[in-house]
PDB file with one MODEL, atoms N, CA, C and O in Angstrom:
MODEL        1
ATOM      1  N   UNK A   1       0.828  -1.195   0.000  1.00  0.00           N
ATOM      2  CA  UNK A   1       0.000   0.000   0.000  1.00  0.00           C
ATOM      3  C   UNK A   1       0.866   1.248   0.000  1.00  0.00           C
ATOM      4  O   UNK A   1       0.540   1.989  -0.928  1.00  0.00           O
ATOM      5  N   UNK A   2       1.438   1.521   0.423  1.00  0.00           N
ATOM      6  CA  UNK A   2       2.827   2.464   0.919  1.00  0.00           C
ATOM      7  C   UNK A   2       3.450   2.832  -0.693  1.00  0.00           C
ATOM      8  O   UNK A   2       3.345   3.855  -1.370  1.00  0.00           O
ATOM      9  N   UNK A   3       4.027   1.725  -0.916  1.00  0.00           N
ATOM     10  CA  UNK A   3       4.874   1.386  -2.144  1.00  0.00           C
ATOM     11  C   UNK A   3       3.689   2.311  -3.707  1.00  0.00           C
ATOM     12  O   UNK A   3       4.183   3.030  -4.575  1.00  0.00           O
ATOM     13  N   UNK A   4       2.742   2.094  -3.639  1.00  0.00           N
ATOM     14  CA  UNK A   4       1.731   2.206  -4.350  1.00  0.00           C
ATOM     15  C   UNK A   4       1.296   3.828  -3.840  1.00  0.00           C
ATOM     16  O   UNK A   4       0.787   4.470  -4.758  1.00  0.00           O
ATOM     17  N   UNK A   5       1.382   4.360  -2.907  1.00  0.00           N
ATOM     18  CA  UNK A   5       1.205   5.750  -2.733  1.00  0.00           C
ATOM     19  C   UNK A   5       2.107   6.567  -3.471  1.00  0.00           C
ATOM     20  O   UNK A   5       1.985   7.365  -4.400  1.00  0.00           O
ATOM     21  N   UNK A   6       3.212   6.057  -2.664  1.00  0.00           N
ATOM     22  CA  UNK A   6       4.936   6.925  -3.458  1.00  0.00           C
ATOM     23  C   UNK A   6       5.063   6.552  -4.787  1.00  0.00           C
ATOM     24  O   UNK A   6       5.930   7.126  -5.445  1.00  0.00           O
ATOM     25  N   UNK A   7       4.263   5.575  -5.397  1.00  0.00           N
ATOM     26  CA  UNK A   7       4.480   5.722  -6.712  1.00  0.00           C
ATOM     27  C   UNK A   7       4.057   6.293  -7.498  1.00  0.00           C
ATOM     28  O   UNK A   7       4.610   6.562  -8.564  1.00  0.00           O
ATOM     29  N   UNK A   8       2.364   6.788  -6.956  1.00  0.00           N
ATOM     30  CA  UNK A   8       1.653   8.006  -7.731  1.00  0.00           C
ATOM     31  C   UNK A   8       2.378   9.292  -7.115  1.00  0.00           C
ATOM     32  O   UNK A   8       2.184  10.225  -7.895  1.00  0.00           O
ATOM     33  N   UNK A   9       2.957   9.603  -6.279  1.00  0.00           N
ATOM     34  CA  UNK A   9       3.524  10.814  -6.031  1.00  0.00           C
ATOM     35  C   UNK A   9       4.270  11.115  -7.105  1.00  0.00           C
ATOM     36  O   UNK A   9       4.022  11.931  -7.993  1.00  0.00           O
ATOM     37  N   UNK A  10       5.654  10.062  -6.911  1.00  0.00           N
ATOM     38  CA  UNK A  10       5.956  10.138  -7.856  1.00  0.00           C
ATOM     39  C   UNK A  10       6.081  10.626  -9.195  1.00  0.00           C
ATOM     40  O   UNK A  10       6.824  11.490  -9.661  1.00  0.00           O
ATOM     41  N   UNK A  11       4.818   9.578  -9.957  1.00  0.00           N
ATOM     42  CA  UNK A  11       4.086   9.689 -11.179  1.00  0.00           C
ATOM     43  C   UNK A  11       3.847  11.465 -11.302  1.00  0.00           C
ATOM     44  O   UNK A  11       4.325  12.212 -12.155  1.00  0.00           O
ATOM     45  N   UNK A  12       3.175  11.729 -10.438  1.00  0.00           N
ATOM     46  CA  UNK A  12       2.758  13.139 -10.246  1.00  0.00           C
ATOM     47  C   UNK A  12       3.809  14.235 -10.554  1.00  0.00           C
ATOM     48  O   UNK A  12       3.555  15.080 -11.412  1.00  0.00           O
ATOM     49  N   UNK A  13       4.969  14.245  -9.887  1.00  0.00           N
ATOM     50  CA  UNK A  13       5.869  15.451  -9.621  1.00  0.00           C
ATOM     51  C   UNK A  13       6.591  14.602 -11.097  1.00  0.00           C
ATOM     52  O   UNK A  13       6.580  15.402 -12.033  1.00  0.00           O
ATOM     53  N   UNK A  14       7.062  13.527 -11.426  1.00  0.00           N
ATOM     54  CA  UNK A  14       7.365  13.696 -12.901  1.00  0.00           C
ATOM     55  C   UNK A  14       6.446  14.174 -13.793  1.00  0.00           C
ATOM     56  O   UNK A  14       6.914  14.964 -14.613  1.00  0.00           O
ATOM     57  N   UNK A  15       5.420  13.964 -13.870  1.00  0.00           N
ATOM     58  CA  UNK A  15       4.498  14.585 -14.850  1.00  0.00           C
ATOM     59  C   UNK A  15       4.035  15.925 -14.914  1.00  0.00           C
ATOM     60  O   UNK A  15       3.471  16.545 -15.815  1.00  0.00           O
ATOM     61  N   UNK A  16       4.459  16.303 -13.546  1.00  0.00           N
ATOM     62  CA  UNK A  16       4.230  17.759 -13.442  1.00  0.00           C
ATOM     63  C   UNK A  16       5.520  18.722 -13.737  1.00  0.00           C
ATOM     64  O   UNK A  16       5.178  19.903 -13.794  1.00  0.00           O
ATOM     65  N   UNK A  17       6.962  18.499 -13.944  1.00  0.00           N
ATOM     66  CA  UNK A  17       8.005  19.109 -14.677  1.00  0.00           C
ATOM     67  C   UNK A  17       8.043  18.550 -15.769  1.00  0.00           C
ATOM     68  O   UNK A  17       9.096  18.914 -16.292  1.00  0.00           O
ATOM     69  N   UNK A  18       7.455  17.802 -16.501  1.00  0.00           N
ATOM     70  CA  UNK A  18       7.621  17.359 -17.901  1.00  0.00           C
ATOM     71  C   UNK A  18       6.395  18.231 -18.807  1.00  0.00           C
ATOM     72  O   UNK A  18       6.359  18.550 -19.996  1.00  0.00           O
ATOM     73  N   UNK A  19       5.424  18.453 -17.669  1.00  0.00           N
ATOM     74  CA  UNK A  19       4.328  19.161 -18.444  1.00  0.00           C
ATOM     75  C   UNK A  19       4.717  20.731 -18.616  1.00  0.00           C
ATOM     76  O   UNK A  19       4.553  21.526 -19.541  1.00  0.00           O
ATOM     77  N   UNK A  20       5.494  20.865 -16.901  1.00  0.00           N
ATOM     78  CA  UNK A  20       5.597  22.472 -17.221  1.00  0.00           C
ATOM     79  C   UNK A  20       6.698  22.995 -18.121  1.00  0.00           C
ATOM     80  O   UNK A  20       6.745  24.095 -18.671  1.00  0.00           O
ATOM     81  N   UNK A  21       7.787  21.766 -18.182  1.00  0.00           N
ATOM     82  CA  UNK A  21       9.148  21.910 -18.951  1.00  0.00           C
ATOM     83  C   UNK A  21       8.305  22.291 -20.996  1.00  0.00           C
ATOM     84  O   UNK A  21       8.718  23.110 -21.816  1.00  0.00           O
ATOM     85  N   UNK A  22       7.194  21.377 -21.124  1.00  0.00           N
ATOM     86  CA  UNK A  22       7.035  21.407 -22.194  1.00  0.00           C
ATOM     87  C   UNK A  22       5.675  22.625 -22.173  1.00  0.00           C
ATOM     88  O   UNK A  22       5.035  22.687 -23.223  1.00  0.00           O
ATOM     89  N   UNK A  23       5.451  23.111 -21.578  1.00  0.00           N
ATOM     90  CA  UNK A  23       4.481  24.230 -21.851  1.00  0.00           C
ATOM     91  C   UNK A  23       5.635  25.201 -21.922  1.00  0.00           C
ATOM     92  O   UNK A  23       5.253  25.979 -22.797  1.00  0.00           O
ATOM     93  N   UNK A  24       6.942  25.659 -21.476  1.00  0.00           N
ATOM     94  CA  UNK A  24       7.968  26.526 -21.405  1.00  0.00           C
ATOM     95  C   UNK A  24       8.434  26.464 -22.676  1.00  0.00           C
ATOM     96  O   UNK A  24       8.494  27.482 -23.365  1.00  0.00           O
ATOM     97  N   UNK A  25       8.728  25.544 -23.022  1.00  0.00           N
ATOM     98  CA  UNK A  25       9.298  25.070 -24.493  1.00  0.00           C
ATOM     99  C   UNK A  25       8.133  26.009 -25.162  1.00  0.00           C
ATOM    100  O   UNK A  25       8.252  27.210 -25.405  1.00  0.00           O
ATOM    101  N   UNK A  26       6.958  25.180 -25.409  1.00  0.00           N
ATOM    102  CA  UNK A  26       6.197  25.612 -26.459  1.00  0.00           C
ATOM    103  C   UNK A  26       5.728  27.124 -26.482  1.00  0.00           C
ATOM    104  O   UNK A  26       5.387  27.768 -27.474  1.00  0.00           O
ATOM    105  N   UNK A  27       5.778  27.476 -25.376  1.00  0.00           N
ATOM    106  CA  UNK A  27       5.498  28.906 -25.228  1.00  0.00           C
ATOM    107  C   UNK A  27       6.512  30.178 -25.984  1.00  0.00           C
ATOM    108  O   UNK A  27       6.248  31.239 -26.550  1.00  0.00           O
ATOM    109  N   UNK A  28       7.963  29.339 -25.607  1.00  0.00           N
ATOM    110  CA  UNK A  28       8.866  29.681 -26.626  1.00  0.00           C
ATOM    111  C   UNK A  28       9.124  30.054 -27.894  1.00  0.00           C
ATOM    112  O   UNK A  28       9.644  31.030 -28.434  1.00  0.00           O
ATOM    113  N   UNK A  29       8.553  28.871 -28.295  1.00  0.00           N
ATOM    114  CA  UNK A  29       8.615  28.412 -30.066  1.00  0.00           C
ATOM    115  C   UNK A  29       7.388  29.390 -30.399  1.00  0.00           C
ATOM    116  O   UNK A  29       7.441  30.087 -31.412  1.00  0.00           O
ATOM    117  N   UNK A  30       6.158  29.442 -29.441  1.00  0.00           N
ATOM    118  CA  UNK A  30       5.055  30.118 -30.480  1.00  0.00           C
ATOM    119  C   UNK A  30       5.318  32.103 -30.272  1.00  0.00           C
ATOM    120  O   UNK A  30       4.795  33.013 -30.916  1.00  0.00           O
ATOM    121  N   UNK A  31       6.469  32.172 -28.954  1.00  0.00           N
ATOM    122  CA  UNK A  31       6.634  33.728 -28.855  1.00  0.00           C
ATOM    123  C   UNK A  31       7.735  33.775 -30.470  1.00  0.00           C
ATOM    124  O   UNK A  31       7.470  34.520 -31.413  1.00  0.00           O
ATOM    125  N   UNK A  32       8.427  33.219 -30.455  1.00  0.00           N
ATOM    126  CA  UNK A  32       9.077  33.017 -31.740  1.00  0.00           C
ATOM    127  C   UNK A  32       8.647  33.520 -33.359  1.00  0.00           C
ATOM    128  O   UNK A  32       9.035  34.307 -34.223  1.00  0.00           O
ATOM    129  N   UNK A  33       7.576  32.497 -33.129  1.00  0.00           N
ATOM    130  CA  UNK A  33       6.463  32.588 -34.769  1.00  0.00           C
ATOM    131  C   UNK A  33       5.794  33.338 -34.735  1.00  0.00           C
ATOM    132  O   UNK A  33       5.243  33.454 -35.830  1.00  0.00           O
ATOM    133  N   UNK A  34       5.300  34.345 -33.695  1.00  0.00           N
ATOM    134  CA  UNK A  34       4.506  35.714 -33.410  1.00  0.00           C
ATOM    135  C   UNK A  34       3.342  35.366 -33.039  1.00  0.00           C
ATOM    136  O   UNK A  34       2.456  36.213 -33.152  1.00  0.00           O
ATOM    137  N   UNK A  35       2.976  33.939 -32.452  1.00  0.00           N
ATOM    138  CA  UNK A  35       1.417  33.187 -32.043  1.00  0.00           C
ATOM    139  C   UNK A  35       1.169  34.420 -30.435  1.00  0.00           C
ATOM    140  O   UNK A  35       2.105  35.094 -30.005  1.00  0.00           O
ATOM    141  N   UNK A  36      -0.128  34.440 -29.868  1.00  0.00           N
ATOM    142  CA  UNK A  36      -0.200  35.019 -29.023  1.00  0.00           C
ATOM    143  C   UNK A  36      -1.111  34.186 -27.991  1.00  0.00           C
ATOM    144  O   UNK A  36      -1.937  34.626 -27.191  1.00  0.00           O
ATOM    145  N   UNK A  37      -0.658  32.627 -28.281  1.00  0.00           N
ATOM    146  CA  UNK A  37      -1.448  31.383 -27.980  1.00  0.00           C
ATOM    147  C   UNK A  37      -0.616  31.203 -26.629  1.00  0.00           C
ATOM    148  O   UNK A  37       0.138  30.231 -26.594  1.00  0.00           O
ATOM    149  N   UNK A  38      -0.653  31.723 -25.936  1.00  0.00           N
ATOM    150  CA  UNK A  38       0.259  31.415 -24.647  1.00  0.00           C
ATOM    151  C   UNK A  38      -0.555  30.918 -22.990  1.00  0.00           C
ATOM    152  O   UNK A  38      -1.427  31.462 -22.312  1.00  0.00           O
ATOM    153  N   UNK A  39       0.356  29.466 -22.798  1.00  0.00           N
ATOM    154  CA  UNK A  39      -0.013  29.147 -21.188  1.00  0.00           C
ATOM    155  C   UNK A  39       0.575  29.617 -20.047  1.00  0.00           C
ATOM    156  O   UNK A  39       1.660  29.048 -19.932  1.00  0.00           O
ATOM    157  N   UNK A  40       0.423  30.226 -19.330  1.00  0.00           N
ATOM    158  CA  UNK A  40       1.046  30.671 -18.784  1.00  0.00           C
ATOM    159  C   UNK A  40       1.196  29.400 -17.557  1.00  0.00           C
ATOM    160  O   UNK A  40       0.361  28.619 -17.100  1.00  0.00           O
ATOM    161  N   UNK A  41       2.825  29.625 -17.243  1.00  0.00           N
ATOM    162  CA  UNK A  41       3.530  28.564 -15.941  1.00  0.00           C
ATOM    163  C   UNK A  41       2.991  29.031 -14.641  1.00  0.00           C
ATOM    164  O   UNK A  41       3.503  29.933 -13.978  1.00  0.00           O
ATOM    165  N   UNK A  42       1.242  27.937 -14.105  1.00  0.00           N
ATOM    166  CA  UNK A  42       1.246  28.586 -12.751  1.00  0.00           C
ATOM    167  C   UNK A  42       0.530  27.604 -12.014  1.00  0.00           C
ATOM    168  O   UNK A  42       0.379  26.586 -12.690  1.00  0.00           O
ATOM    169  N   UNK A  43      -0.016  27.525 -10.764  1.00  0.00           N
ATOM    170  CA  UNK A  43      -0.337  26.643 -10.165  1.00  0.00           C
ATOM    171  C   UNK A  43      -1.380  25.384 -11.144  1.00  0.00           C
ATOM    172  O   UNK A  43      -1.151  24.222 -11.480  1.00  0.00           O
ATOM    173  N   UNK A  44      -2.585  26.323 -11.360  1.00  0.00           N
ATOM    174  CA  UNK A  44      -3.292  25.524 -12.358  1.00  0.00           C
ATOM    175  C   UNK A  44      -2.732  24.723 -13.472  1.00  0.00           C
ATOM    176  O   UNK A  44      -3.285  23.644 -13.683  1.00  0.00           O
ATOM    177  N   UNK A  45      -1.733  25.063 -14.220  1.00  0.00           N
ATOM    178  CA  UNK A  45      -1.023  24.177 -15.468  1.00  0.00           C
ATOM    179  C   UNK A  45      -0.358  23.030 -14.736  1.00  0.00           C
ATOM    180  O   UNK A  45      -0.419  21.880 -15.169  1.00  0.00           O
ATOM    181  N   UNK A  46       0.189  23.310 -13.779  1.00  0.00           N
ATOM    182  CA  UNK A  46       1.027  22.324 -12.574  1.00  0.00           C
ATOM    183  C   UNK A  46       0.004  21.210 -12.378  1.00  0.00           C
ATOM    184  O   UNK A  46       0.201  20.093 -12.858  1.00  0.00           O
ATOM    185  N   UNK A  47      -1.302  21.567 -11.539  1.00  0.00           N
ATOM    186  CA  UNK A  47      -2.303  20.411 -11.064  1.00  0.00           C
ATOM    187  C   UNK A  47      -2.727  19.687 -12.567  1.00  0.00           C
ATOM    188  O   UNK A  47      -3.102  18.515 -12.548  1.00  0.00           O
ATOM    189  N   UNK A  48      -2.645  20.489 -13.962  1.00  0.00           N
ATOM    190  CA  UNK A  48      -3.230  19.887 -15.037  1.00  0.00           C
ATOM    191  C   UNK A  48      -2.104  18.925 -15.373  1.00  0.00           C
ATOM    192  O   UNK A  48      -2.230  17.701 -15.351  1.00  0.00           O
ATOM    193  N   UNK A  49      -1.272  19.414 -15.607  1.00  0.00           N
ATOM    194  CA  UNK A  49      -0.037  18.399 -16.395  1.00  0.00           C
ATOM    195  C   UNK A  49       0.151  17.027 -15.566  1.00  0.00           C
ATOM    196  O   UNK A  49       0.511  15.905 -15.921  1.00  0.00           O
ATOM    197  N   UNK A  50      -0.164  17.464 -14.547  1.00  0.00           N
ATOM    198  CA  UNK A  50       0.603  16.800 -12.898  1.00  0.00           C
ATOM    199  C   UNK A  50      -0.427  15.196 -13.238  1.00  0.00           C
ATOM    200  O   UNK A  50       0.070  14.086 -13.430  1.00  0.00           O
ATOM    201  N   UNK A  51      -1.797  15.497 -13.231  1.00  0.00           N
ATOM    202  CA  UNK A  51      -3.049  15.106 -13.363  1.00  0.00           C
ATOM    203  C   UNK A  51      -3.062  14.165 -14.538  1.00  0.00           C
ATOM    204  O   UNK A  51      -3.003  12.935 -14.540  1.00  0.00           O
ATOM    205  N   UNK A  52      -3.163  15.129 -15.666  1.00  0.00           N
ATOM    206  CA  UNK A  52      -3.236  14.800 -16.849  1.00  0.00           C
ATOM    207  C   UNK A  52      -2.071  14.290 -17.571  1.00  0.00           C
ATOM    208  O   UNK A  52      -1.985  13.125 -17.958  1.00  0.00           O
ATOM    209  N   UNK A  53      -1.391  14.972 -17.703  1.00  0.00           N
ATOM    210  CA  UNK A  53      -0.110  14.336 -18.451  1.00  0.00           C
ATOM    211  C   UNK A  53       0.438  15.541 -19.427  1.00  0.00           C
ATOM    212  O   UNK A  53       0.978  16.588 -19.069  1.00  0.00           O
ATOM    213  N   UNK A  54       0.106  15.035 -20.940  1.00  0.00           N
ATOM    214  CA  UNK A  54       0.749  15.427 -21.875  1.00  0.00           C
ATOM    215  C   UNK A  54      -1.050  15.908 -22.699  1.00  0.00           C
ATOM    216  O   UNK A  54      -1.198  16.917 -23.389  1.00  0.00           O
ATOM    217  N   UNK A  55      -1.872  15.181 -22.466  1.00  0.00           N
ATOM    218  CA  UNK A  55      -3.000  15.631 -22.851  1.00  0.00           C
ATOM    219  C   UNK A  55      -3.721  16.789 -22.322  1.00  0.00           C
ATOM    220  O   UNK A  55      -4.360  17.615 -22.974  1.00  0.00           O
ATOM    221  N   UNK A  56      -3.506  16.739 -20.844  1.00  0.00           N
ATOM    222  CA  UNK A  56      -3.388  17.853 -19.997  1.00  0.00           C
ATOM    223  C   UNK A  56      -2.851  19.226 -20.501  1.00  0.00           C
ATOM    224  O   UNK A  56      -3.568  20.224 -20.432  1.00  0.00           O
ATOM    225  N   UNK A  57      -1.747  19.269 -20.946  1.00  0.00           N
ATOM    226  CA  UNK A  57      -1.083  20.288 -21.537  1.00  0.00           C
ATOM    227  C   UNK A  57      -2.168  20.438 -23.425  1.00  0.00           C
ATOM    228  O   UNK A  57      -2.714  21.452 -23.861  1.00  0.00           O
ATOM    229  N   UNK A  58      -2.139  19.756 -23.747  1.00  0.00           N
ATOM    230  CA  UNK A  58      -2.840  19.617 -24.891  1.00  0.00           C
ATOM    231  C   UNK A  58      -4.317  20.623 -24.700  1.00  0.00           C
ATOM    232  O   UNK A  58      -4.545  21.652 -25.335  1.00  0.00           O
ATOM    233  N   UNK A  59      -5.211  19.998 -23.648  1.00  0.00           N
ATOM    234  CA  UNK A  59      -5.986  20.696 -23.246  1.00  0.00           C
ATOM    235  C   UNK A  59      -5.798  22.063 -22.849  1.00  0.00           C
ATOM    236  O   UNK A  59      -6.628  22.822 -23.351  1.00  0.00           O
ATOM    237  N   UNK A  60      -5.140  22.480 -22.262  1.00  0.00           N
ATOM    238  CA  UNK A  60      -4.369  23.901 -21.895  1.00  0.00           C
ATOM    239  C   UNK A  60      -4.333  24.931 -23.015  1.00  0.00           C
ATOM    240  O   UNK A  60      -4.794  26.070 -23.094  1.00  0.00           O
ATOM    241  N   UNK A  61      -3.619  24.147 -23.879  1.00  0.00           N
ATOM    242  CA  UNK A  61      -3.096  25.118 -25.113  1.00  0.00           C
ATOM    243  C   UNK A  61      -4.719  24.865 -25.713  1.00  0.00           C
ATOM    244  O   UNK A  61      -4.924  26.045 -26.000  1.00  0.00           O
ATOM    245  N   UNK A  62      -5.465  24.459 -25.939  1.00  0.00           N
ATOM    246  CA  UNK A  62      -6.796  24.371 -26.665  1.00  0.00           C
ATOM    247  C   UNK A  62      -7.753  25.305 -25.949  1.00  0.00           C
ATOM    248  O   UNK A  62      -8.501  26.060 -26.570  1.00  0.00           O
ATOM    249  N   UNK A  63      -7.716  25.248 -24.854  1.00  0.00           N
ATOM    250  CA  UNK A  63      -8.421  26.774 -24.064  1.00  0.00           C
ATOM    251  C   UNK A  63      -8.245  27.555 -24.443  1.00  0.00           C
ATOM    252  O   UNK A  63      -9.110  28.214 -25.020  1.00  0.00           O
ATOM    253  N   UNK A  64      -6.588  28.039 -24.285  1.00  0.00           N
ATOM    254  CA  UNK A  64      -5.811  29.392 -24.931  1.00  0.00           C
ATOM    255  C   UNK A  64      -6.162  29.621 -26.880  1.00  0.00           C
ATOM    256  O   UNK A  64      -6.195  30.693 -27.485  1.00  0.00           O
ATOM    257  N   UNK A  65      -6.353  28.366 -27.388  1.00  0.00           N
ATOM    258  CA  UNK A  65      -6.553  28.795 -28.623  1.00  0.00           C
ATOM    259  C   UNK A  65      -7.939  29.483 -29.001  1.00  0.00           C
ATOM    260  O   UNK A  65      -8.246  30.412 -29.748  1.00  0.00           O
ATOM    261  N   UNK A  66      -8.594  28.684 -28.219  1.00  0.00           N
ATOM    262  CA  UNK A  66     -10.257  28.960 -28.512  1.00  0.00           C
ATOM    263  C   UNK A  66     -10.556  30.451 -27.532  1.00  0.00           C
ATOM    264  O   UNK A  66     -11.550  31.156 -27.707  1.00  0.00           O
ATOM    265  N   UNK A  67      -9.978  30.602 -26.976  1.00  0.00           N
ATOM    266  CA  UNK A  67      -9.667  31.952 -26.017  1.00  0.00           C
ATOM    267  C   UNK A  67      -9.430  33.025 -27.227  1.00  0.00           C
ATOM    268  O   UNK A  67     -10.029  34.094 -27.345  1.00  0.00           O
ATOM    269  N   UNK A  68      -8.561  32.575 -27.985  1.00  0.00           N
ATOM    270  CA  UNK A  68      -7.429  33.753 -29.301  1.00  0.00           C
ATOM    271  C   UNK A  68      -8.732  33.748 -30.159  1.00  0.00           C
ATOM    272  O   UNK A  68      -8.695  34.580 -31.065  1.00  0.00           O
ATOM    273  N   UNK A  69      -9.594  33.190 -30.107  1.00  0.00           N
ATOM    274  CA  UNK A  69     -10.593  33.288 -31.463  1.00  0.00           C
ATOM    275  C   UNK A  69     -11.360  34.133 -30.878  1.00  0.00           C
ATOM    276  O   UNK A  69     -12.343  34.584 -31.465  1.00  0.00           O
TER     277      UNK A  69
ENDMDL
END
């Protein structure tokens, strides 16, 4: 049981610098191309990525797009 807690922690705090590492990235690349599609790095993107993953972030940037329209 123990073993199985710390492993979603785990799971969690990796998924949560891989999400925010790649929302930083992409935020990058689109200040770059002149997009104004931006997530901003903050608690909420943290619990999403953390949560979610990589779809999580996916979802994120799809708010922000439908936001730009």
């Amino acid at each position: 049981m123990k073993n199985k807690i710390i492993d979603i922690i785990i799971n969690f705090i990796v998924r949560s610098i891989l999400g925010l590492g790649l929302i930083f990235f992409i935020n990058e690349f689109l200040t770059t191309r002149g997009y104004d599609v931006l997530v901003g790095l903050n608690f909420v993107s943290l619990l999403t990525s953390g949560i979610l993953g990589i779809p999580g972030v996916c979802m994120l940037y799809g708010i922000a797009a439908f936001h730009f329209l």
